[in-house]
N, C-alpha and C positions, 0 to 999 in steps of 0.2 A: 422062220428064221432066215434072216436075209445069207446070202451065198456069196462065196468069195467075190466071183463077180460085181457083186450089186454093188457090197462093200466097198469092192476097188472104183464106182463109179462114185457114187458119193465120198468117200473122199477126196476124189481128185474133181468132183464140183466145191466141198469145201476149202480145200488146199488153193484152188483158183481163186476164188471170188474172199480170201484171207481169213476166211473164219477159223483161224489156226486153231484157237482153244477147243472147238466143236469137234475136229477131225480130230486132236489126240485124246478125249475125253469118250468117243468113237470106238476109236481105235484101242484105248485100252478097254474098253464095256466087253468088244469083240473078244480078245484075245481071252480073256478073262469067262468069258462064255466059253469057249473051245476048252480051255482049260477044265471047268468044272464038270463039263460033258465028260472030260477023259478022250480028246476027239486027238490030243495031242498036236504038237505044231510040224508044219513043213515048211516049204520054201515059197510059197503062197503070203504067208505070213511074213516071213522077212521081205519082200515085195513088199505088202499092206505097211510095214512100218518103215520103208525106204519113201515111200509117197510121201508121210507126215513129216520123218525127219529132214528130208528136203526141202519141204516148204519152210518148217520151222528155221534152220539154219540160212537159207536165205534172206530171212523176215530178222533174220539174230536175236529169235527167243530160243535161247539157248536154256531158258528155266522148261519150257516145255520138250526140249530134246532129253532132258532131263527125265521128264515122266514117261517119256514115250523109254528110254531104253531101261528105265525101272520094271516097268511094266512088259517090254521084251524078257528081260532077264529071270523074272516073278513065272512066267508064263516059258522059262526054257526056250527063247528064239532064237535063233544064234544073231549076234551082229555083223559079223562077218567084214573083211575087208572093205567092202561097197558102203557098210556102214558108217567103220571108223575115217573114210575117206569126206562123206556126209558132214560127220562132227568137226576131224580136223575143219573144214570149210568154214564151218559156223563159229569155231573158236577165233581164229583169224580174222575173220569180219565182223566179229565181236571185240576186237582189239583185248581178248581174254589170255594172253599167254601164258600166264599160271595152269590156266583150263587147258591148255593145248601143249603143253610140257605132260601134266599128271595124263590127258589122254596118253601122249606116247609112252609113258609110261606102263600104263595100264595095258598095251599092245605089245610090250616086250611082257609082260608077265603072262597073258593070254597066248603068247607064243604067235602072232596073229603075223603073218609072212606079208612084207607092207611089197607091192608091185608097186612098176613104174605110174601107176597113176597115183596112188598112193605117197608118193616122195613129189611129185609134183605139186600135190595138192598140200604137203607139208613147205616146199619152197615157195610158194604164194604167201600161206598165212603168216610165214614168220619176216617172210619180205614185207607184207604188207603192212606188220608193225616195225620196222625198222628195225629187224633183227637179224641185221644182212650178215654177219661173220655166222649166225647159226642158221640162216640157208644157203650159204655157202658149203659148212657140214654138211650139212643134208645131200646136197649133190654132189660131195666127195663121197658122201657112202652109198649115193647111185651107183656111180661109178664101181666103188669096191664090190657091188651087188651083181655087178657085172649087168648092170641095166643101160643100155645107152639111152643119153639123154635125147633131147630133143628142142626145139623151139618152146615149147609148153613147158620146159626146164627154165629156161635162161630169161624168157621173156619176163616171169614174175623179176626175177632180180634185176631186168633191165628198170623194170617200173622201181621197184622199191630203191635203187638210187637214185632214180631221176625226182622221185618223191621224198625223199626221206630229208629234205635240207642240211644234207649232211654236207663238209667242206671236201671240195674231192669228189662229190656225187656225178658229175658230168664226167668227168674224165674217170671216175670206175662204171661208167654208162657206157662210153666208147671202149673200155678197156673191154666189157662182158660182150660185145656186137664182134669184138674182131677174135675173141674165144667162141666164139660162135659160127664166124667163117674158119676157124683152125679146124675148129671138132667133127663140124656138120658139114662143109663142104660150104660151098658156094650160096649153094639154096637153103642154108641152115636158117641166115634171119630172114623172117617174111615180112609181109606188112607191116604188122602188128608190134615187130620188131622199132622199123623205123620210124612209124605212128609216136612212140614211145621215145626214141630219142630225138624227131622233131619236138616232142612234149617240152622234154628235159632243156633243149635248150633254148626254149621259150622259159622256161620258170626261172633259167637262171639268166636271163636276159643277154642270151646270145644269140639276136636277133638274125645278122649274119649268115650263121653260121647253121641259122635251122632253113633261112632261103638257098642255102647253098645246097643242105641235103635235098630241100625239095628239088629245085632244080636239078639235081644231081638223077635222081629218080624219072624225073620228066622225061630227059634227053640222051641218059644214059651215061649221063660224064665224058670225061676224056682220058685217056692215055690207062693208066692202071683201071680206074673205074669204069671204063667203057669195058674190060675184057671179063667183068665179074657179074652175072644175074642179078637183078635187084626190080624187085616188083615195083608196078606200077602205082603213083600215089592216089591218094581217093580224097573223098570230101574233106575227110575227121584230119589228112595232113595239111590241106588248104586252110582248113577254117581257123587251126589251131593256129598257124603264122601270120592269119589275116588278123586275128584277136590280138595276139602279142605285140600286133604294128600298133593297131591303135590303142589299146592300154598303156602301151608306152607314149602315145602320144606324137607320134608320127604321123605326117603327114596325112589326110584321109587319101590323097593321091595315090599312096603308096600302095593301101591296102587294094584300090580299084583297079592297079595294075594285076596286082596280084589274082584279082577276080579275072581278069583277062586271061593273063596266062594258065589260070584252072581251064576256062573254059576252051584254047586253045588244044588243052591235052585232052580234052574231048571227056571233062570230069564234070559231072552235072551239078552249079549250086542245090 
């Protein structure tokens, strides 16, 4: 009989190499072994089945997250927060909000204490279907939870208005950056932050206005923005503005200047 150990290797060779179905048909044979032995479950097992539900919910076979926490449940595993954190993920990225309303549902009846990584990972999935008034909830009830947020808070809803084609989306983009210097201080938005709102205003074709942040980032700005921290920009803000030059159809000029001034700031194509 193979040993948690071996277990835990093969899986996470199957989970790697995508043979999703293999590792939860696996993973239930296992649990379902221990079971009939009477060997009973530990925290070994909830491991064993965070491997599979991970892979699954990234892949969004959300039908085999499915069998994998039937088969926890059948088998007495507990899911525990690390799990329902997993699901939320997968519901999200599965654009399934039906499925990720009845999860939290299911997490208030379980009594299941949602942590701050927990509320983030609910402010991603319902940002990421344009369900931004209910993860805005979500992060009022951080709040009320007395959990302080963070950049890993605000950044999903910087994204989900810069994506969501909504009217208003750019300007509730900057509105969420400068509640982000309120709450967190100075260093509250990071890269990732302004990655995000160069994005934003490239899709809404404010060209301008997304060479000015970069700029802005390069040099440090002037006057108010010269006195505030703001990370330095990388490839993913370069390339984003050099794309938006030429899809709009802008000079190729423009764009080569722009390769210039990347590599001035000592940022590697």
């Amino acid at each position: 009989t193979a040993s948690h150990t071996e277990i835990t290797a093969m899986l996470q060779g199957l989970t790697h190499t995508e043979q999703l179905d293999a590792a939860a048909r696996l993973l239930t044979a296992f649990l379902a072994l221990r079971s009939q032995r009477a060997e009973g479950s530990h925290a070994g097992d909830e491991r064993l089945s965070h491997i599979v539900l991970n892979a699954c919910a990234n892949r969004r076979r959300m039908d085999l997250c499915h069998l994998v926490t039937e088969a926890m449940a059948r088998q007495r595993v507990e899911l525990g927060a690390v799990g329902y954190c997993i699901l939320i993920k997968g519901y999200g990225r599965s654009a399934d909000v039906r499925g990720l309303d009845g999860l939290l549902a299911h997490m208030h009846t379980e009594r299941v204490r949602a942590d701050a990584v927990t509320y983030n990972a609910l402010i991603d999935a319902y940002a990421r279907n344009a369900r931004m008034s209910v993860a805005e909830t979500v992060l009022a009830q951080m709040r009320n939870g007395r959990m302080q947020p963070s950049s890993r808070s605000f950044n999903p809803l910087l994204r989900g208005y810069v994506t969501s084609g909504r009217r208003g989306g750019l300007h509730s983009a900057f509105s969420t950056l400068r509640r982000m210097r309120s709450e967190l201080g100075p260093h509250g938005p990071d890269l990732v932050s302004y990655n995000l709102l160069v994005d934003g205003c490239v899709r809404y074709g404010r060209l301008g206005l997304a060479q000015a942040i970069l700029r802005g980032l390069s040099r440090g700005g002037g006057g108010e923005a010269r006195r505030r921290w703001r990370p330095q920009p990388d490839v993913v803000a370069f390339t984003t503005v050099m794309r938006g030059l030429l899809d709009a159809g802008r000079p190729l000029e423009s764009a080569i200047d722009l390769l210039s001034e990347m590599r001035a700031a000592r940022v590697l194509p």
